[in-house]
C-alpha positions as CSV (number, residue, x, y, z in Angstrom):
1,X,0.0,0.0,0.0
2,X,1.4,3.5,-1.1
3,X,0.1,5.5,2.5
4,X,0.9,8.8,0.8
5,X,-0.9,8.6,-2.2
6,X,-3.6,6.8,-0.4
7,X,-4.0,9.8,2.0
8,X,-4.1,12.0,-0.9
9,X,-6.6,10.1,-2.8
10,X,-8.8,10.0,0.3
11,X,-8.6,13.3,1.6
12,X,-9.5,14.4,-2.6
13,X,-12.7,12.2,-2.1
14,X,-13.5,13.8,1.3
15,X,-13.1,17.3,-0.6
16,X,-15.6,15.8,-3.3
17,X,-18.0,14.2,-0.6
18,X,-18.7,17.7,1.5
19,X,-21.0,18.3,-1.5
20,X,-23.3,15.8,0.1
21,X,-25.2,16.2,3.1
22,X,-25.6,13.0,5.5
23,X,-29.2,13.0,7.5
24,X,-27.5,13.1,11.2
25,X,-24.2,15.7,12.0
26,X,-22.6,12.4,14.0
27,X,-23.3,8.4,13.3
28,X,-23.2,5.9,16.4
29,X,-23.5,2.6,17.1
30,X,-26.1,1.6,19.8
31,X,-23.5,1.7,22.4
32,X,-22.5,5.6,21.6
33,X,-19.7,4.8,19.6
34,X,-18.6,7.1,16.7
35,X,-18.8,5.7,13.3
36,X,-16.9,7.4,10.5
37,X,-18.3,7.6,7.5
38,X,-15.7,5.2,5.7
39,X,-12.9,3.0,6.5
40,X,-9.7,2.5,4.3
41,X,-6.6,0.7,5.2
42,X,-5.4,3.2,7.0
43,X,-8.1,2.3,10.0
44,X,-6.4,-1.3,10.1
45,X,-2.4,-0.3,9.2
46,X,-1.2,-1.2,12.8
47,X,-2.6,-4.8,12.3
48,X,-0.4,-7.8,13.1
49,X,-2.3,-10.6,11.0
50,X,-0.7,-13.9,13.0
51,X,-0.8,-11.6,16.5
52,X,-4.3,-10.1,16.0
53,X,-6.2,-12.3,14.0
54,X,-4.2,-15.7,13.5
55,X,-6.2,-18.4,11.5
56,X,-9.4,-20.0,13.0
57,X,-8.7,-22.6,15.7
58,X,-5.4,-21.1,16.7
59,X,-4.7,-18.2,19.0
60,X,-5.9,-15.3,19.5
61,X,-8.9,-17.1,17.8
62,X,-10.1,-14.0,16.9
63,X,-11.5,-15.8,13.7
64,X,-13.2,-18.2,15.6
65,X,-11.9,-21.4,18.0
66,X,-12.5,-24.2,15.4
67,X,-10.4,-24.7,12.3
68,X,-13.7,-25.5,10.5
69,X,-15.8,-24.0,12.6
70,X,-19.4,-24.3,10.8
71,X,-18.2,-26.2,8.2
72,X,-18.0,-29.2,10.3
73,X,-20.9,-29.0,12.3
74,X,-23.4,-26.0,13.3
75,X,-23.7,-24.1,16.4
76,X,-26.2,-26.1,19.0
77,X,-29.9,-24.7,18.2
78,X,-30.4,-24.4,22.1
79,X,-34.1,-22.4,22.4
80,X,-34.6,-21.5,26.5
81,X,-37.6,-23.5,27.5
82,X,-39.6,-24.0,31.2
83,X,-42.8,-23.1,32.4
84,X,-45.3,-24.8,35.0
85,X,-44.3,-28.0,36.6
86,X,-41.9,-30.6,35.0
87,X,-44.1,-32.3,33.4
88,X,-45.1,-29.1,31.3
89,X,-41.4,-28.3,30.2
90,X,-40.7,-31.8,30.0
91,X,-43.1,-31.8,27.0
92,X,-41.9,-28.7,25.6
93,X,-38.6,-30.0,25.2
94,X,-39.8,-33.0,23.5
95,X,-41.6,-30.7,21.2
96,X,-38.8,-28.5,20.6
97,X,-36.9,-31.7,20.4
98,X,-38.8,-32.8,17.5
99,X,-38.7,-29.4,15.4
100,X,-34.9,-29.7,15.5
101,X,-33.5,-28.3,18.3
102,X,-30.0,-30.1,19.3
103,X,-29.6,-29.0,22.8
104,X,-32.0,-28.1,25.5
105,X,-31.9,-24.9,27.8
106,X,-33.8,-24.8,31.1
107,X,-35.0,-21.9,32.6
108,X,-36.7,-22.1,35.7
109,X,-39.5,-20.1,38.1
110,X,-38.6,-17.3,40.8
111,X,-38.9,-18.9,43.8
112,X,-36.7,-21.9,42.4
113,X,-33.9,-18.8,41.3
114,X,-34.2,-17.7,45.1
115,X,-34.3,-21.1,46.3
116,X,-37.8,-21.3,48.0
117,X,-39.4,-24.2,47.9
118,X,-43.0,-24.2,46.0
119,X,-44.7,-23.9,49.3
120,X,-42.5,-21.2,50.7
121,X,-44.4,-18.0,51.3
122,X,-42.2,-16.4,49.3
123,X,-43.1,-18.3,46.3
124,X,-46.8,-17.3,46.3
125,X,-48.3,-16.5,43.3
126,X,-44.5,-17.0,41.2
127,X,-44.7,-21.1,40.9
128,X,-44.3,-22.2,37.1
129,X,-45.2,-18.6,35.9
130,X,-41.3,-17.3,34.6
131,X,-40.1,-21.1,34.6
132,X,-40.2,-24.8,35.7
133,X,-41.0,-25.4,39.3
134,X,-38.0,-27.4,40.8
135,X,-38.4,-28.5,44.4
136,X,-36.6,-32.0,45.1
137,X,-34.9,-34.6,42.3
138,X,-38.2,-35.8,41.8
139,X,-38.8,-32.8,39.9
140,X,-36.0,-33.7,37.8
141,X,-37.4,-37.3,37.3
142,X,-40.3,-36.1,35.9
143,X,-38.4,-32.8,33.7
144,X,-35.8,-35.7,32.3
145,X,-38.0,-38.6,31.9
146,X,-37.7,-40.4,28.1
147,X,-34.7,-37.6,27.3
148,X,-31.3,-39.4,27.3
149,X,-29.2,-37.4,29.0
150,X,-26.3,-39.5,27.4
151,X,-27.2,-38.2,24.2
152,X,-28.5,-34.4,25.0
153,X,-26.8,-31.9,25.9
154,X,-28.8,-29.5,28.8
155,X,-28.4,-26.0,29.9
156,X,-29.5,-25.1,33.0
157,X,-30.3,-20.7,33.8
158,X,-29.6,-20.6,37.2
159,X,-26.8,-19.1,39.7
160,X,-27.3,-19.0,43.6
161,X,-28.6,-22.3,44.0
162,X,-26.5,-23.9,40.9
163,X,-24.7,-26.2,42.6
164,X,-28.2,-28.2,43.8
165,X,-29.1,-28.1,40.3
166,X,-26.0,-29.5,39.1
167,X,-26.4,-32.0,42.3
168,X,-29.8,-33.0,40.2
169,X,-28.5,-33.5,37.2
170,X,-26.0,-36.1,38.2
171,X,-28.1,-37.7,40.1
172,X,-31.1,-37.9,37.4
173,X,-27.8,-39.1,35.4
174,X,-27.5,-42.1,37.4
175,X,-31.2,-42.6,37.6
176,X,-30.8,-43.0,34.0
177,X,-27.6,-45.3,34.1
178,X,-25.5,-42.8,32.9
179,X,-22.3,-42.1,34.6
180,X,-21.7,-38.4,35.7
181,X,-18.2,-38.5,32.8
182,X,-20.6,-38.7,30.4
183,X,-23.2,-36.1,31.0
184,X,-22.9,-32.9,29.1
185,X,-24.0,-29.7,29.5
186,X,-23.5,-26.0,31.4
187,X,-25.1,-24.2,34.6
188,X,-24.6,-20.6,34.1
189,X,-23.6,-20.3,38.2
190,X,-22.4,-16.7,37.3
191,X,-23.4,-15.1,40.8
192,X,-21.2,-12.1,40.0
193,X,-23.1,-10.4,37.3
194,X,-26.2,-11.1,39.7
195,X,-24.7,-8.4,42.1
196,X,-24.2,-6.3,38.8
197,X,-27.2,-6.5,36.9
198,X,-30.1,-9.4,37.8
199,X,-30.3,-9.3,41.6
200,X,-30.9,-13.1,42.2
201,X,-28.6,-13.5,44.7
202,X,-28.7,-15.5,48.5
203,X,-25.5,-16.0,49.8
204,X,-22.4,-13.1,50.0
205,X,-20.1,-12.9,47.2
206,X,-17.0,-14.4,48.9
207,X,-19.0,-17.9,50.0
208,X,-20.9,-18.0,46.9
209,X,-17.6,-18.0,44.6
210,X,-16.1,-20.9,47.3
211,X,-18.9,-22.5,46.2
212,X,-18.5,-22.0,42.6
213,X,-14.7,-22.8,43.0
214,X,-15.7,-26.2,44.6
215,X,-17.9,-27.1,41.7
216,X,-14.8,-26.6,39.6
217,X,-12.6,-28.5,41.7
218,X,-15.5,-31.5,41.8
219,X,-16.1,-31.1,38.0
220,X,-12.7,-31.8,36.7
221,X,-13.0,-35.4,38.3
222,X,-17.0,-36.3,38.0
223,X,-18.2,-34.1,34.9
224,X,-15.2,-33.7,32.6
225,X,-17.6,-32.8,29.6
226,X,-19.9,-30.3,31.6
227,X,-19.5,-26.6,31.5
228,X,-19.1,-25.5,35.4
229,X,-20.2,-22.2,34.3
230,X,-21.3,-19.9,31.6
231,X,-20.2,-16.4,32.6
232,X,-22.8,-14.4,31.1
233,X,-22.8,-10.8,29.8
234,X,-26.6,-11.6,28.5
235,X,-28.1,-9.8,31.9
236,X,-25.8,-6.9,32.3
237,X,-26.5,-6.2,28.5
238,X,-30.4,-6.7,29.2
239,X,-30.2,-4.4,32.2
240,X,-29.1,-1.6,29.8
241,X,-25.1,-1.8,29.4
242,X,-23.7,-0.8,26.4
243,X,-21.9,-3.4,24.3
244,X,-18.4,-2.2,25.7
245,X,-19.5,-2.5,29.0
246,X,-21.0,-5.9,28.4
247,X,-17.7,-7.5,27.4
248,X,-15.7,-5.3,29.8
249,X,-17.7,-6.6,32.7
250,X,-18.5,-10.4,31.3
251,X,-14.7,-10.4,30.9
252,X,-14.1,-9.2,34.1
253,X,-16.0,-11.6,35.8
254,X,-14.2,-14.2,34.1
255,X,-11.2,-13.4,35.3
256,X,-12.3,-12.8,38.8
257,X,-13.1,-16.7,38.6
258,X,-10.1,-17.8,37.4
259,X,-8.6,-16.1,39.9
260,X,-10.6,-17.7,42.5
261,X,-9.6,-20.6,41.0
262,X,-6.2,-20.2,41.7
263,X,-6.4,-19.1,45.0
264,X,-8.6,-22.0,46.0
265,X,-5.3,-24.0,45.2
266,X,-6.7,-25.6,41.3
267,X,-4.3,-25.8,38.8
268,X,-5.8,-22.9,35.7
269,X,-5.5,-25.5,33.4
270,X,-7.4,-28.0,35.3
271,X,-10.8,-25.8,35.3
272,X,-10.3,-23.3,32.4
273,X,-11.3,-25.5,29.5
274,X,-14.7,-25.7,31.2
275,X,-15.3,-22.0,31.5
276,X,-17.8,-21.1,29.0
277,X,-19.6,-17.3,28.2
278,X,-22.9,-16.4,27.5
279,X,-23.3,-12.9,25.1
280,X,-26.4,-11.1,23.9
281,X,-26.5,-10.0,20.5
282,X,-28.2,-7.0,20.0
283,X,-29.3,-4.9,17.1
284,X,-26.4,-2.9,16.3
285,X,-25.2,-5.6,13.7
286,X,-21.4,-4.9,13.1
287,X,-21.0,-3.8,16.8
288,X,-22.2,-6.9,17.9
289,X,-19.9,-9.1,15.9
290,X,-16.9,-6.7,16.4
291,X,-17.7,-7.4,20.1
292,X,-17.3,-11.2,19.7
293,X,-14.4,-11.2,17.7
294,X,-12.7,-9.0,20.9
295,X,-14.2,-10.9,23.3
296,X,-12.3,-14.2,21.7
297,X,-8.8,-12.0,21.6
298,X,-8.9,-10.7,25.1
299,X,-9.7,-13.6,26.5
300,X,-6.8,-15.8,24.6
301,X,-4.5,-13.0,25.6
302,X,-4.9,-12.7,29.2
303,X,-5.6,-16.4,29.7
304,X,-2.3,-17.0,28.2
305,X,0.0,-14.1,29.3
306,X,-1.5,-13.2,32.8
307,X,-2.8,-16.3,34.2
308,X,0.0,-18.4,32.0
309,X,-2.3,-20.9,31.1
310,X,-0.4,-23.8,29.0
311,X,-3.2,-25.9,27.7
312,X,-4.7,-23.7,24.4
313,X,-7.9,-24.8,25.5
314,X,-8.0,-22.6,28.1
315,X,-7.3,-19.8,25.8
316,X,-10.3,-20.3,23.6
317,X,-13.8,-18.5,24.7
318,X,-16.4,-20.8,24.1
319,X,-19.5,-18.5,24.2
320,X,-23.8,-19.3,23.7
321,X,-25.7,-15.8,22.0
322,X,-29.0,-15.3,23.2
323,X,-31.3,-12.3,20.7
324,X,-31.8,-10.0,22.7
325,X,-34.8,-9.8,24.8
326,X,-34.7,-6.4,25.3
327,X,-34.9,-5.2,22.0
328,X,-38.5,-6.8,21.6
329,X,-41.7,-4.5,20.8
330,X,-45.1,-5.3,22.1
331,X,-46.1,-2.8,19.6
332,X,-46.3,-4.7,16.0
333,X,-44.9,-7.5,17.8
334,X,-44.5,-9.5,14.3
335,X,-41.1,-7.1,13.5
336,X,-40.1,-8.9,16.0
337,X,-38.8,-11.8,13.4
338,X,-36.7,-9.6,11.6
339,X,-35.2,-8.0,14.8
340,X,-34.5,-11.5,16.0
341,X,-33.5,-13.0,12.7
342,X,-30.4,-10.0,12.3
343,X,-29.6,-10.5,15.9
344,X,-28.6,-14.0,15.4
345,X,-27.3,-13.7,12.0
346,X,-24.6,-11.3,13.6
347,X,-23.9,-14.4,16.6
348,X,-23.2,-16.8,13.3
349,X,-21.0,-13.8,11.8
350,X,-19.0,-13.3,15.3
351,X,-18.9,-17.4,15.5
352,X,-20.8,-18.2,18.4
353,X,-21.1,-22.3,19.3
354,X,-24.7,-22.4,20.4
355,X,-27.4,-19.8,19.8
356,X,-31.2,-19.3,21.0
357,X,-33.5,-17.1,19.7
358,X,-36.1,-15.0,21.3
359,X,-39.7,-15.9,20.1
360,X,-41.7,-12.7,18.6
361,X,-44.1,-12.5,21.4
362,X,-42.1,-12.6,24.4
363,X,-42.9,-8.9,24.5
364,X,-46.4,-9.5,25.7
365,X,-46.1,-13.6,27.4
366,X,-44.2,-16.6,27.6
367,X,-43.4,-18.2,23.9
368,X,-46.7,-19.9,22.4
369,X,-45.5,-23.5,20.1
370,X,-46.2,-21.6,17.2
371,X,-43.8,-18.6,18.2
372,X,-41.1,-21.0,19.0
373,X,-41.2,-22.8,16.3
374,X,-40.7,-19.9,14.1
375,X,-38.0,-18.9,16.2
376,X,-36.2,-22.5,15.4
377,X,-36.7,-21.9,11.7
378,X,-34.7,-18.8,12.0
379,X,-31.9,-20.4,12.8
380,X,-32.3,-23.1,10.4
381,X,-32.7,-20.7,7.8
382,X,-29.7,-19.1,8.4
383,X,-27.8,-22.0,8.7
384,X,-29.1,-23.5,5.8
385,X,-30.3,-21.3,3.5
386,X,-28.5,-18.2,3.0
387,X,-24.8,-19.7,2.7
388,X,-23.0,-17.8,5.5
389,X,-21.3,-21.1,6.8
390,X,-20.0,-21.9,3.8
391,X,-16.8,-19.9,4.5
392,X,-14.8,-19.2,7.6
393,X,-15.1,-15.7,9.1
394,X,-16.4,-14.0,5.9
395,X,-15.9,-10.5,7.6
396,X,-12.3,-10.7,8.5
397,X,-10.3,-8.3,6.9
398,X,-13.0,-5.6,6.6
399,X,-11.6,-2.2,7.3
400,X,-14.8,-1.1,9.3
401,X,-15.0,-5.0,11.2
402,X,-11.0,-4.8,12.4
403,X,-11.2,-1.1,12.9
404,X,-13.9,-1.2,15.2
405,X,-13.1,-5.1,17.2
406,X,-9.9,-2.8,17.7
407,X,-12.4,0.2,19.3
408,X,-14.6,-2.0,21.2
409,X,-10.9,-4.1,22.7
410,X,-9.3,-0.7,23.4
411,X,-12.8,0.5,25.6
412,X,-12.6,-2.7,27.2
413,X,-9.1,-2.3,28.3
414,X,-10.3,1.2,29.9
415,X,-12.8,-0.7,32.0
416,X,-10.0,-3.3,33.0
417,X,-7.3,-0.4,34.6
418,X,-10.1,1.0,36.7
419,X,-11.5,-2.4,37.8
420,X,-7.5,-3.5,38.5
421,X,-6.9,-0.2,40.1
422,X,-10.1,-1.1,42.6
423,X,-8.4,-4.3,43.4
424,X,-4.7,-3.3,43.3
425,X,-3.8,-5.4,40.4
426,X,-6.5,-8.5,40.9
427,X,-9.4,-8.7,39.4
428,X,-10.7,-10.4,41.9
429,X,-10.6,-8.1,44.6
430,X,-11.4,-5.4,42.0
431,X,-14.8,-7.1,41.1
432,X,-15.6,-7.6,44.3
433,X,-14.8,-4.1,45.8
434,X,-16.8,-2.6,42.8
435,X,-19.8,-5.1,43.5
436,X,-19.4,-3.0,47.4
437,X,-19.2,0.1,45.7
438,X,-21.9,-0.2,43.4
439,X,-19.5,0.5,40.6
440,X,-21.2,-1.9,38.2
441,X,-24.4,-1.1,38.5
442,X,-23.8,2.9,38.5
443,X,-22.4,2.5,34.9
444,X,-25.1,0.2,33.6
445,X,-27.7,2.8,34.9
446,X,-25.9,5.7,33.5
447,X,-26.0,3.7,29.8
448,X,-29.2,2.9,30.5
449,X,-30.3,6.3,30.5
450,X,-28.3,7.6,28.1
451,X,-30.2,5.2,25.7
452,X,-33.7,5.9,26.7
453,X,-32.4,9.8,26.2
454,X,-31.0,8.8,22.4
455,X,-34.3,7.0,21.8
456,X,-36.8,9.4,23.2
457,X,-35.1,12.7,20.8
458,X,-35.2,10.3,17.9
459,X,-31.7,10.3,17.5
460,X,-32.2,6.4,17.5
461,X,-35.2,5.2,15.7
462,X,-36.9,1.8,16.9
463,X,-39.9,1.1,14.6
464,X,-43.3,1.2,15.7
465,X,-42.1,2.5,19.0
466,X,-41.1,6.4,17.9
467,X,-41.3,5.9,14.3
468,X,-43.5,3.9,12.2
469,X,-46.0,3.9,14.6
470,X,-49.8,2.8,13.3
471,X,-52.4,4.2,15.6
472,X,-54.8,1.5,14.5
473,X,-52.7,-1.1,15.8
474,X,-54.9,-4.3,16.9
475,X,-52.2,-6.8,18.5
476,X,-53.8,-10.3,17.8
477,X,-50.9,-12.6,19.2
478,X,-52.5,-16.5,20.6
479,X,-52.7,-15.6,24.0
480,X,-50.6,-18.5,25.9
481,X,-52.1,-19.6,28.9
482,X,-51.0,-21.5,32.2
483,X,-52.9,-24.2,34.1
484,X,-54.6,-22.2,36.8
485,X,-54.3,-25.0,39.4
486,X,-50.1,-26.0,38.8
487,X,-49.3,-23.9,42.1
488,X,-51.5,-25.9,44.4
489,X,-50.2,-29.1,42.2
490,X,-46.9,-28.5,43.0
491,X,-47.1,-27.8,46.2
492,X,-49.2,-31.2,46.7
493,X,-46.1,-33.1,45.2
494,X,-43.7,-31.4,47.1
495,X,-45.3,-32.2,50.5
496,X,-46.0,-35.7,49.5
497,X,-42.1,-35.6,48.8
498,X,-41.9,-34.9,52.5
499,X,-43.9,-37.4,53.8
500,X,-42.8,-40.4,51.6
501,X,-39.2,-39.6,51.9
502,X,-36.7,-41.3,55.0
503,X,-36.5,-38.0,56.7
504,X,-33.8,-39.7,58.9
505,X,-31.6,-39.9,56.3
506,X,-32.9,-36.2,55.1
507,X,-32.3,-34.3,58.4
508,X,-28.6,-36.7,58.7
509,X,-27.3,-35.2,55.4
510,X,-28.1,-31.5,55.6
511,X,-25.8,-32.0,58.9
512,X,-23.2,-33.5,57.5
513,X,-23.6,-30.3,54.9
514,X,-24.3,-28.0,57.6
515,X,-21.2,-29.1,59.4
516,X,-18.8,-29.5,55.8
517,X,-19.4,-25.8,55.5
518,X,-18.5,-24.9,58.4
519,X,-15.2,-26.7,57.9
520,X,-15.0,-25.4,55.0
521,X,-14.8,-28.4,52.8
522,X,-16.0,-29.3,49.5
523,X,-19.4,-28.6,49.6
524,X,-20.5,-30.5,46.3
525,X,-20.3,-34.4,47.6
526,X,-22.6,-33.3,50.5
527,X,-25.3,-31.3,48.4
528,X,-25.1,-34.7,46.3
529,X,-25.9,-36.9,48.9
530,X,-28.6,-34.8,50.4
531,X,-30.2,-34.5,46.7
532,X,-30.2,-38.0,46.7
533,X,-32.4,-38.4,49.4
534,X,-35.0,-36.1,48.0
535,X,-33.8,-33.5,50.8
536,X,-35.6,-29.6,48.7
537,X,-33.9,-27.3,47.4
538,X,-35.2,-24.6,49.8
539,X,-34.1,-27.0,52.5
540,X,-30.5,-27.7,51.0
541,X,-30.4,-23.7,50.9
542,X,-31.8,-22.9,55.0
543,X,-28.9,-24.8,55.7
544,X,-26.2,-23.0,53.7
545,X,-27.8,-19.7,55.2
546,X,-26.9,-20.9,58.4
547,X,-23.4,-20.5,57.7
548,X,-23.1,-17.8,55.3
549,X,-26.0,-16.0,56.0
550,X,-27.7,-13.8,53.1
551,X,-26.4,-10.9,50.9
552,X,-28.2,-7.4,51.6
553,X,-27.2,-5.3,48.6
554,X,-25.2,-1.9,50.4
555,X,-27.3,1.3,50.0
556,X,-25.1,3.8,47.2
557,X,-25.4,7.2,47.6
């Protein structure tokens, strides 16, 4: 490349292009950043092909961590799917099962989030309505039942109480004859971005990574194939972050774990290949797959250089893309295929390994069949029809796709010194001193609002919200309706749990937990056992709280 003349050739076309007026003085992505108007080599000169990209399946896996990466097989279709009691879900994931979806993703009700039991008081009014109702393994009998979980692979949305979940999984496993080293799936067990952005905490940060740390430390024995935890950038993004401050954040976290890790004596290689990431892909298309390729970069990077990982498995982010949620309309809800259709065409471009899309009337209910069915078709669509797998990482090389992964890496990076400087030098300590401090949270709010500002002068336009908009509108979506009487059910079957069970052998193992917490063992052997004999969830959870009490979030002024 001649750099001279090309400056001279450019700035001549800039001189020739004042003659035409754009519509806004200043172009932005979603997050705020600035967009020039074109990008020419000299956006990308500084670029260091085998350092900053590299070739796919090799570091810094910024073109994706598979050599053939679609070409050999397709991302998991993984839709998110509970509601009601097991039984319910259990037949939606048959169904779902039977349209084509190749892994299945649990989410489950409030009070099973907070870990309440179905009868709790708290849990009034909530049971089945957001997700499945889980009380006691027989839950899981019934959620499971006719699904080999040898040949399935299951991902479970939960955090506080993961580790009873994952508890329930293995021992459904063995229910099933299938050995724990074969199971496969994640549990997202990300309590850190629950202090940030989704509130669904119980325990204090420092016990609830010790527990996260010990499900690592059990995993690399019993589960080999699961994913201990999906660090997940979906909720901070949902609660209003900007796309920098979703990977700057998710990132963090990660780290923070890794280095929990460490200092819970594991060897990085020995959990770090099980790490996995969860992303939201929202509608700013190229920002969204500019924030993906970073996200793989950093990660490699850090996991390699600061934490000196030696097994390249640890260096390769492994992430699932939700749609995002957020950027659904309950006015003209039917845009909402198109909305969803480019979000998940951008996780594809950005090479994610499993992908859900958001059904078009999640704006106004829980997904009807029909909805998510559609929804499935999207993805099938895309990776059928419209050829974008037939090559690897078509983007690379655009001026405007390096120029801005190298924007969205650099932001990051300014995120990274201030949460370092917060934890003098860990990002551990950082995390957790800005989870005190309310850092997180201050910064989400303050992009949240800078949004709703952008939106509400027009400057960003969101059709049939503030443009577009049909007065006439009559919304006819299938109204999706739950059975009436599933609370009082549930809470039937969980008492009869009660009485049927040997509540010896219940009360005997939440001691033994009670008192391996205290000593501050290995937690996950004990929840098993106690799981095992059909001791609740809220139970398993009373007990924890004995030791490590609950989190109250501090009051920020």
């Amino acid at each position: 490349m001649d750099r001279k003349n090309l400056q001279e050739r450019l700035q001549a076309w800039r001189q020739e292009r004042a003659a035409f007026k754009d519509q806004k003085p200043v172009y932005r992505t979603i997050s705020g950043l600035e967009i020039k108007d074109l990008y020419t080599p000299l956006d990308v000169e500084g670029l260091d092909y085998l350092e900053d990209l590299g070739f796919p399946g090799q570091y810094p896996y910024t073109r994706g961590v598979y050599p053939n990466m679609y070409r050999g097989k397709i991302w998991t279709i993984r839709q998110f799917a509970g509601y009601g009691r097991a039984s319910d879900t259990n037949r939606r994931f048959k169904f779902l099962l039977e349209k084509g979806q190749t892994g299945l993703s649990t989410a489950f009700d409030m009070p099973t989030l907070m870990g309440y039991d179905s009868d709790h008081p708290m849990a009034e009014g909530e049971v089945g309505r957001e997700g499945v109702a889980v009380d006691t393994l027989a839950d899981f009998e019934i959620l499971f039942d006719g699904i080999p979980l040898d040949q399935v692979s299951t991902s479970f949305t939960i955090n506080a109480p993961a580790a009873i979940i994952y508890a329930m999984y293995i021992a459904v496993g063995e229910k099933q004859g299938v050995p724990s080293h074969k199971l496969r799936g994640t549990i997202q067990n990300d309590i850190l971005k629950e202090y940030h952005a989704q509130n669904e905490w119980i325990f204090p940060p420092k016990p609830s990574i010790k527990i996260i740390t010990d499900i690592f430390a059990f995993a690399k024995d019993h589960t080999p194939k699961f994913n201990t935890i999906s660090i997940s950038g979906y909720h901070i993004r949902e609660a209003g972050s900007t796309a920098v401050q979703e990977l700057a954040f998710t990132l963090a976290d990660g780290f923070a774990y890794v280095e929990a890790g460490i200092r819970a004596g594991l060897d990085v290689d020995d959990f770090a290949p099980r790490l996995s990431f969860f992303f939201n892909s929202h509608l700013d298309f190229f920002e969204e797959i500019a924030k993906f390729r970073a996200a793989r970069r950093i990660w490699a990077r850090e996991m390699k250089n600061r934490y000196k990982a030696k097994n390249p498995a640890s260096w390769r982010l492994r992430f699932h893309t939700q749609t995002a949620g957020c950027s659904l309309t309950a006015q003209q809800p039917e845009v909402n295929h198109f909305r969803t259709a480019f979000e998940a065409l951008a996780a594809v471009l950005g090479g994610t390994q499993s992908l859900h899309t958001n059904s078009f009337d999640e704006a106004l209910q829980l997904p009807s069949e029909k909805a998510v069915t559609l929804a499935v078709r999207t993805q099938q669509v895309i990776a059928h029809e419209i050829g974008v797998i037939n090559t690897i990482d078509p983007l690379a090389g655009s001026y405007f796709v390096e120029a801005l992964t190298n924007k969205i890496e650099e932001e990051a990076y300014r995120y990274f010194d201030r949460i370092l400087e917060m934890g003098n030098g860990s990002f551990l300590d950082g995390v957790l001193e800005g989870v005190e401090k309310g850092f997180f949270k201050q910064e989400i709010a303050d992009a949240a609002y800078e949004f709703q500002k952008r939106l509400e002068s027009g400057d960003l336009i969101l059709v049939g919200v503030n443009r577009y908009v049909d007065p006439e509108e009559h919304i006819e979506v299938p109204p999706f309706r739950l059975d009436p009487t599933l609370e009082e059910d549930q809470k039937k079957f969980v008492q009869k749990i009660r009485e049927t069970r040997d509540n010896l052998a219940v009360r005997n193992a939440l001691d033994r937990l009670r008192k391996a917490a205290e000593r501050n063992e290995n937690l996950i052997p004990y929840i098993l056992e106690a799981v095992r004999r059909y001791a609740t969830e809220g139970e398993i959870v009373e007990t924890l709280k004995v030791v490590y009490g609950v989190y109250h979030e501090p009051i920020v002024v």
